[in-house]
TIMI-2910 file (N, C-alpha, C, CB; in pm, 1 decimal, decimal comma, always signed):
<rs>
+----------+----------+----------+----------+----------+----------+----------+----------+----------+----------+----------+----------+------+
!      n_x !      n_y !      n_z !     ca_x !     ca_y !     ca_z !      c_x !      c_y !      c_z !     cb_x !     cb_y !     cb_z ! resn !
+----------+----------+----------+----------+----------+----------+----------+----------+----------+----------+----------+----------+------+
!    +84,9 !   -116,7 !     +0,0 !     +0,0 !     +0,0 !     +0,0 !    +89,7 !   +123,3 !     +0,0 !    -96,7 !     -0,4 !   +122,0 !  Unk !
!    +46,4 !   +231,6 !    -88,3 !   +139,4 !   +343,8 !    -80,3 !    +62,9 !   +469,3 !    -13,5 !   +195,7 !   +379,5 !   -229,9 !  Unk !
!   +138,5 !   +522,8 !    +66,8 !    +75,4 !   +656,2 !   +127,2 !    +81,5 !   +756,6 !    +81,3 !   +107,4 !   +692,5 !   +227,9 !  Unk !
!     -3,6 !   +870,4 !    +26,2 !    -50,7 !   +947,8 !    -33,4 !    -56,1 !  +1080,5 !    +97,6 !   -179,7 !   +882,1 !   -104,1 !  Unk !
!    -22,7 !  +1173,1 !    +71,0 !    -52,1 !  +1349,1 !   +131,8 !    -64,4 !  +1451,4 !    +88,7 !    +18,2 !  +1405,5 !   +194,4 !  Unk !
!   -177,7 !  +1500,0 !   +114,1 !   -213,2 !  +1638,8 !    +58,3 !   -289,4 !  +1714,7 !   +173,5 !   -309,9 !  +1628,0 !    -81,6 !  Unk !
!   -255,8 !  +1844,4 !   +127,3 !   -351,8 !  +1929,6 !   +182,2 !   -511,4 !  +1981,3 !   +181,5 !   -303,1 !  +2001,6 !   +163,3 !  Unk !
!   -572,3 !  +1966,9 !   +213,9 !   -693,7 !  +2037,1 !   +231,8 !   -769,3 !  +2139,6 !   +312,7 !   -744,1 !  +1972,3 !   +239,8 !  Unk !
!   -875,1 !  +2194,6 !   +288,3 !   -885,6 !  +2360,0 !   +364,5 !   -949,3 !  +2288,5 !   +491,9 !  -1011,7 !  +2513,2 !   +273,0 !  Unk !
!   -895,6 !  +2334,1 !   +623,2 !   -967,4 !  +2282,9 !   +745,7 !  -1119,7 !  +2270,9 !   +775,7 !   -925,5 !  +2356,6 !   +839,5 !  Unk !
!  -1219,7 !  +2331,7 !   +691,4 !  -1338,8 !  +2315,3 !   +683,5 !  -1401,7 !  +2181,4 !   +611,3 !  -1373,3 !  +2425,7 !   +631,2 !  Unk !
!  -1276,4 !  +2112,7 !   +520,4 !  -1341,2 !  +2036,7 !   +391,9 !  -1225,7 !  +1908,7 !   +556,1 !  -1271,8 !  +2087,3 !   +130,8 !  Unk !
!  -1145,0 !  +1926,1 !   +608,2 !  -1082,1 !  +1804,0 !   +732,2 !  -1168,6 !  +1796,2 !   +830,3 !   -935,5 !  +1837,3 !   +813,9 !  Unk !
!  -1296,3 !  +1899,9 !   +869,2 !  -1347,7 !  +1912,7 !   +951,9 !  -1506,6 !  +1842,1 !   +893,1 !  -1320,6 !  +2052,5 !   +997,6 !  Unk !
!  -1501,4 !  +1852,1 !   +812,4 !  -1615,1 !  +1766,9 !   +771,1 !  -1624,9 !  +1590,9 !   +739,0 !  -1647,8 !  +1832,6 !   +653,3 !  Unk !
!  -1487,9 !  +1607,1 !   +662,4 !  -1431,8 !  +1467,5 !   +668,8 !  -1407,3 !  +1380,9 !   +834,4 !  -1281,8 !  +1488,2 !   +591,2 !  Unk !
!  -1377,9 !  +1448,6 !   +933,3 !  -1362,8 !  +1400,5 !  +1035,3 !  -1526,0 !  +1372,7 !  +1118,7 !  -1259,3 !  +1492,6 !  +1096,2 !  Unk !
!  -1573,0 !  +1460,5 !  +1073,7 !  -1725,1 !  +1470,1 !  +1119,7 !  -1796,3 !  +1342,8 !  +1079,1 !  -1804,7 !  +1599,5 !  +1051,0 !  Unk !
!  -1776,2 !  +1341,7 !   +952,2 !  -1849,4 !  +1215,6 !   +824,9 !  -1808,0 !  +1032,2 !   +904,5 !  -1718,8 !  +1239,9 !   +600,9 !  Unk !
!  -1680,5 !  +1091,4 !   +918,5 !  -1556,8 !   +984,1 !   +975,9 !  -1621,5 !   +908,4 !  +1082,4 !  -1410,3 !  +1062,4 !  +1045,9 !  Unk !
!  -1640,1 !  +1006,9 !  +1183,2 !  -1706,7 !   +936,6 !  +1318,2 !  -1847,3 !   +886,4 !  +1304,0 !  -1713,8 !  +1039,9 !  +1440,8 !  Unk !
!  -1939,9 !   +986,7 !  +1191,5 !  -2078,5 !   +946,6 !  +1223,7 !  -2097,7 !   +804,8 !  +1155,0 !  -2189,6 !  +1059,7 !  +1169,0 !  Unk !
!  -1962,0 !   +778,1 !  +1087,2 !  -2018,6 !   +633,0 !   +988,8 !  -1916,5 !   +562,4 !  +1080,5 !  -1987,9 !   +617,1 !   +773,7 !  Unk !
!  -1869,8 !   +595,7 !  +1191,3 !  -1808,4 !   +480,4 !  +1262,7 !  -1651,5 !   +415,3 !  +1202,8 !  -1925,8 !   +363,5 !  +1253,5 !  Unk !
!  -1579,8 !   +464,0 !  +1076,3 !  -1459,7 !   +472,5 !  +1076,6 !  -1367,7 !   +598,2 !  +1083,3 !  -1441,4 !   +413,8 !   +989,8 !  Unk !
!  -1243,7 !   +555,0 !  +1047,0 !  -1159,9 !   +593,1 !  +1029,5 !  -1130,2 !   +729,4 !   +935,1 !  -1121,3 !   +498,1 !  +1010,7 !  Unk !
!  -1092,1 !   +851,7 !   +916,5 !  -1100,3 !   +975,6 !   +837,0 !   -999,4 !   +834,3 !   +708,7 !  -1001,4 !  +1175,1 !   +927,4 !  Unk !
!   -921,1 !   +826,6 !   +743,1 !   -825,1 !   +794,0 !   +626,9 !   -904,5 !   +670,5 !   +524,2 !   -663,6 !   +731,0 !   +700,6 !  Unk !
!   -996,1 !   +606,1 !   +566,7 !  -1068,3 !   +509,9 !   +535,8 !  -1232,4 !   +558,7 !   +458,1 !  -1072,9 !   +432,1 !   +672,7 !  Unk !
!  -1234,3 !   +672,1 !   +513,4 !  -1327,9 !   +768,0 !   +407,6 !  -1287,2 !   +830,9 !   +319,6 !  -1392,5 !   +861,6 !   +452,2 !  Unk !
!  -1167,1 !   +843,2 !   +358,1 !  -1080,0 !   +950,8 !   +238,0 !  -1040,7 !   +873,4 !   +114,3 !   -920,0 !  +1018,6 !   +300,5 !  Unk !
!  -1020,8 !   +717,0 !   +170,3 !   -963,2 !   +604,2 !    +56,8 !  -1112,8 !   +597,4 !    +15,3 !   -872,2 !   +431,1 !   +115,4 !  Unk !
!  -1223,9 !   +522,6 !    +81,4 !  -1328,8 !   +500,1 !    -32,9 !  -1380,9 !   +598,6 !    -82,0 !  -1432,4 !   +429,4 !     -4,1 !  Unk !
!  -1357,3 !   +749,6 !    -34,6 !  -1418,3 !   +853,9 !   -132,4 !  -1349,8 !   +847,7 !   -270,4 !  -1402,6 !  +1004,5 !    -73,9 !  Unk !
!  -1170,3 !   +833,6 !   -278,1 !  -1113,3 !   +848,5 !   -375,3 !  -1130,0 !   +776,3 !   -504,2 !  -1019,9 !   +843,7 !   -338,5 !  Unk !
!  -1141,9 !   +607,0 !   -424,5 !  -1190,9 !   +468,6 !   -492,9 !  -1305,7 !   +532,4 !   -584,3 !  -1255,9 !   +335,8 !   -371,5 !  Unk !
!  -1415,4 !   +543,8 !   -517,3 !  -1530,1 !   +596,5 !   -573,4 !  -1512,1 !   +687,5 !   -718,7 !  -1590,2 !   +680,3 !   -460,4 !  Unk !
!  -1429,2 !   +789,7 !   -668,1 !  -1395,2 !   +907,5 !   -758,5 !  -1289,5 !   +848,7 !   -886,8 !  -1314,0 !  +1036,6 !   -656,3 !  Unk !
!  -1219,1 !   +760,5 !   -854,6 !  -1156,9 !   +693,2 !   -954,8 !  -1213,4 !   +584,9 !  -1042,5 !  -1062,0 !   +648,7 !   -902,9 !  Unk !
!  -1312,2 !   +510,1 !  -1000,6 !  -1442,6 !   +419,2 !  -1078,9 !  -1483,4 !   +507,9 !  -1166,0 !  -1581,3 !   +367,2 !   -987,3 !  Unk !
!  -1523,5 !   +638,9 !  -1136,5 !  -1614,0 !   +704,5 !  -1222,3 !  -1507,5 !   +797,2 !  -1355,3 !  -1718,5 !   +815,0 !  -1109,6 !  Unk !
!  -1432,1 !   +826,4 !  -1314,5 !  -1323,7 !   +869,0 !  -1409,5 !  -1292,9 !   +753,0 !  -1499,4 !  -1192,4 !   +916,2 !  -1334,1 !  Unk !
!  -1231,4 !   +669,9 !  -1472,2 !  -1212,2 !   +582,4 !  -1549,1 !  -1338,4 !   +526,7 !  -1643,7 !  -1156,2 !   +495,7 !  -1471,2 !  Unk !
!  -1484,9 !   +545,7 !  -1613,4 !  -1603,9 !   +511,0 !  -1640,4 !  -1600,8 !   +617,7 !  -1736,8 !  -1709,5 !   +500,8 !  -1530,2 !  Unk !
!  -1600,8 !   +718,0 !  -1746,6 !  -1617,4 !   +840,3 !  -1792,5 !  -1536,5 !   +815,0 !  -1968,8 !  -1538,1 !   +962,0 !  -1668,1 !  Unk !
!  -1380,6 !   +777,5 !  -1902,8 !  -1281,3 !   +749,3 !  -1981,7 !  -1345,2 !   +593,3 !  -2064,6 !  -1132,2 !   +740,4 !  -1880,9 !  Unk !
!  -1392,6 !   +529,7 !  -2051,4 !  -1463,4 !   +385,7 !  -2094,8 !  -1577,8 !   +470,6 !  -2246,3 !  -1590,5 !   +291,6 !  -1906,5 !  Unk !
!  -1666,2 !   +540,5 !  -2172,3 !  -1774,8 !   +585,5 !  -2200,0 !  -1714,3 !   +646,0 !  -2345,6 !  -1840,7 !   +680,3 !  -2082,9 !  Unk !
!  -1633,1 !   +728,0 !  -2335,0 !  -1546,6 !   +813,0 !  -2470,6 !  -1523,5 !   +748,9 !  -2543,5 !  -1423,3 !   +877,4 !  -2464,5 !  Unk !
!  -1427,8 !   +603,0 !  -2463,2 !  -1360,8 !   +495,3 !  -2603,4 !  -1451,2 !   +490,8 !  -2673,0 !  -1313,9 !   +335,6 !  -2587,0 !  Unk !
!  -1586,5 !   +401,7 !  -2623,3 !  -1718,3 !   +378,9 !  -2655,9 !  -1769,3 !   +451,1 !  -2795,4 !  -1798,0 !   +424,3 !  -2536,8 !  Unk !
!  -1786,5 !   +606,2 !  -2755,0 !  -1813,0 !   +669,1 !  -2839,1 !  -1725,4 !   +674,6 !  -2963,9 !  -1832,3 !   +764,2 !  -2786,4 !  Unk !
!  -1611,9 !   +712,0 !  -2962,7 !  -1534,8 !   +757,7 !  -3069,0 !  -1536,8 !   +585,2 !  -3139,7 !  -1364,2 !   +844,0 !  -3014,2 !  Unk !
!  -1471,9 !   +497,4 !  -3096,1 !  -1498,9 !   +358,0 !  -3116,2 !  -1612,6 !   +256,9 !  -3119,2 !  -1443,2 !   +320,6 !  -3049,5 !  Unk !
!  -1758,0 !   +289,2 !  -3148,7 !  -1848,1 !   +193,5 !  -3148,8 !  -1824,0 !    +67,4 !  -3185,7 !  -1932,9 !   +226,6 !  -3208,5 !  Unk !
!  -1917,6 !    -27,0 !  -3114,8 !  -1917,4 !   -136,1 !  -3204,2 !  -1935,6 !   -184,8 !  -3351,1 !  -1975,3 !   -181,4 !  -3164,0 !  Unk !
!  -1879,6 !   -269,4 !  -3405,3 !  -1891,6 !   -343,2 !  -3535,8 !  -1956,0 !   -434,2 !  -3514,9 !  -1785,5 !   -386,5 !  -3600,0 !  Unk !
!  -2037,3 !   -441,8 !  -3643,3 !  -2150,0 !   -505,0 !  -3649,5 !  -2137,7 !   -638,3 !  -3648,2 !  -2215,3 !   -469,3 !  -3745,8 !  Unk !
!  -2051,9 !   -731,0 !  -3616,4 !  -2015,9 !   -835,5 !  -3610,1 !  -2036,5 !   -889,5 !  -3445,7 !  -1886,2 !   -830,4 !  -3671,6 !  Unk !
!  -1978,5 !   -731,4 !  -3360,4 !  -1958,2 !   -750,4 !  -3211,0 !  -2125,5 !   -702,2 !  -3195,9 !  -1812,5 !   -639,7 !  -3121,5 !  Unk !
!  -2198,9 !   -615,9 !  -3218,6 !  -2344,9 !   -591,5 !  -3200,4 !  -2418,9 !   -705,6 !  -3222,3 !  -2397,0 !   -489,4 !  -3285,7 !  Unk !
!  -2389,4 !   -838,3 !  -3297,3 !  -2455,3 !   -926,0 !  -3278,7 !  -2511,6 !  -1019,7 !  -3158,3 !  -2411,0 !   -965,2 !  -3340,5 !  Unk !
!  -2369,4 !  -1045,4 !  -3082,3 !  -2403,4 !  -1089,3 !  -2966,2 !  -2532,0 !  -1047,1 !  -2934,4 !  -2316,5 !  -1056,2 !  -2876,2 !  Unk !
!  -2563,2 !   -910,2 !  -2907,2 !  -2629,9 !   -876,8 !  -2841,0 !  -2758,9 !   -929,8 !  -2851,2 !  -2616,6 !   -775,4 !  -2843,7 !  Unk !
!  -2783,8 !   -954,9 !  -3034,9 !  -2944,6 !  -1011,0 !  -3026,2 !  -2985,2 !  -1179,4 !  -2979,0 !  -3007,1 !   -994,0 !  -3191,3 !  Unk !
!  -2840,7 !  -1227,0 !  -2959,8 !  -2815,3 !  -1366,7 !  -2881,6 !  -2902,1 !  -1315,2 !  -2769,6 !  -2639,2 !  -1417,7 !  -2834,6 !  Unk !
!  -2844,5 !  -1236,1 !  -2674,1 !  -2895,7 !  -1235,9 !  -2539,7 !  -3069,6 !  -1247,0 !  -2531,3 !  -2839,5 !  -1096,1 !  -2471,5 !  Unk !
!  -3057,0 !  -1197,8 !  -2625,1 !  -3221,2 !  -1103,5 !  -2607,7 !  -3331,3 !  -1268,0 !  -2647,4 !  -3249,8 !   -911,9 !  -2794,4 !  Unk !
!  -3232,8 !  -1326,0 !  -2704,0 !  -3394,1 !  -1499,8 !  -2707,7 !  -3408,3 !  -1516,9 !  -2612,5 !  -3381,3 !  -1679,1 !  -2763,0 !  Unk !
!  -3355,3 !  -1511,4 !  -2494,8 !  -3403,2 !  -1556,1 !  -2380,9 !  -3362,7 !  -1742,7 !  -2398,7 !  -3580,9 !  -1502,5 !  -2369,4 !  Unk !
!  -3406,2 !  -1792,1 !  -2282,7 !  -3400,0 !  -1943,6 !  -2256,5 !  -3457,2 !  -2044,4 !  -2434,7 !  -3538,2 !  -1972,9 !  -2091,1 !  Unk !
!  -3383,0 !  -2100,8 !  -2454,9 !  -3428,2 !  -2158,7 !  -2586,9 !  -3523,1 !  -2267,1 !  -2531,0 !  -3300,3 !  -2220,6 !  -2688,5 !  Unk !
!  -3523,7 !  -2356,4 !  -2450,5 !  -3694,7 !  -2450,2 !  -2431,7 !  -3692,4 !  -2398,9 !  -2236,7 !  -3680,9 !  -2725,8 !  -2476,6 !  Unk !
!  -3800,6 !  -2449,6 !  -2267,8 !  -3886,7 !  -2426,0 !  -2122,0 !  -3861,7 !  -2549,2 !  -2072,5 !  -4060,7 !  -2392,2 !  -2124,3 !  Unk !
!  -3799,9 !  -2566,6 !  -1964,6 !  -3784,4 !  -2693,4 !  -1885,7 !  -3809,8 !  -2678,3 !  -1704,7 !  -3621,1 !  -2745,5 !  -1921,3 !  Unk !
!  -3909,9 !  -2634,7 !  -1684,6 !  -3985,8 !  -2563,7 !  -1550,9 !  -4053,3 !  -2693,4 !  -1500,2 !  -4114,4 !  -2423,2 !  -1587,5 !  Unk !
!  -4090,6 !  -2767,1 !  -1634,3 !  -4194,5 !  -2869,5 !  -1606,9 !  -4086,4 !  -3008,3 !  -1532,3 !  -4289,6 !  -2915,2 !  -1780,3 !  Unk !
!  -3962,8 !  -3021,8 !  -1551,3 !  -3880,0 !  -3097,0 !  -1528,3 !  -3847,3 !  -3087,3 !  -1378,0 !  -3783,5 !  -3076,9 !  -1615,6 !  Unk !
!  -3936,3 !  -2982,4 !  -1355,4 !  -3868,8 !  -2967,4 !  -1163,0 !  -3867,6 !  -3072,2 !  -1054,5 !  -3958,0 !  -2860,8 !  -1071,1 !  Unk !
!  -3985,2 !  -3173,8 !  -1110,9 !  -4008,3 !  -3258,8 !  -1032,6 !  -3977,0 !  -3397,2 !  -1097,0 !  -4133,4 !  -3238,0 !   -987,3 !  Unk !
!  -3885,5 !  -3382,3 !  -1184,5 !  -3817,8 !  -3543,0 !  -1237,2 !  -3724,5 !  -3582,9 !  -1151,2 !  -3737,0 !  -3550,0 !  -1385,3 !  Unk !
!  -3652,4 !  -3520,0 !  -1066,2 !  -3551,1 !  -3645,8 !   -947,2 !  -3661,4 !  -3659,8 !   -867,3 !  -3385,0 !  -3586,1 !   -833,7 !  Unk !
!  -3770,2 !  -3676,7 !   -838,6 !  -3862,4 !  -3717,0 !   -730,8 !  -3885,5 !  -3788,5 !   -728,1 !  -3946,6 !  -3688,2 !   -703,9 !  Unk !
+----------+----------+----------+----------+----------+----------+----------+----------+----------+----------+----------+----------+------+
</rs>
């Protein structure tokens, strides 16, 4: 694990410490899953662009209408064949 330091304005440490206690951890442990959080979505953001500039080919859009048959036979009725 690498340790990270920065500054922040004592109102934005004073809230973090506030947040800290009322959820029962640690400031440094809010500060990591706030960042986590904030880094999912950046990188999401960054996903979202490839996406765009790069759409799929129509070869890879196929899958998709795979998904969409749903279950190919109905076998519901089989529930009670080990009985």
């Amino acid at each position: 694990m690498t340790m990270l330091s920065f500054r922040i304005d004592d109102e934005d440490a004073a809230d973090a410490q506030r947040f800290a206690d009322r959820l029962g951890i640690d400031r440094s442990q809010l500060l990591r899953d706030a960042l986590r959080r904030h880094l999912v979505r950046l990188r999401a953001e960054t996903d979202i662009a490839a996406w765009i500039k790069t759409p799929l080919t129509a070869e890879e859009s196929s899958f998709g209408d795979v998904a969409d048959w749903g279950p190919s036979e109905d076998w519901s009725d089989w529930v009670d064949a080990t009985r």
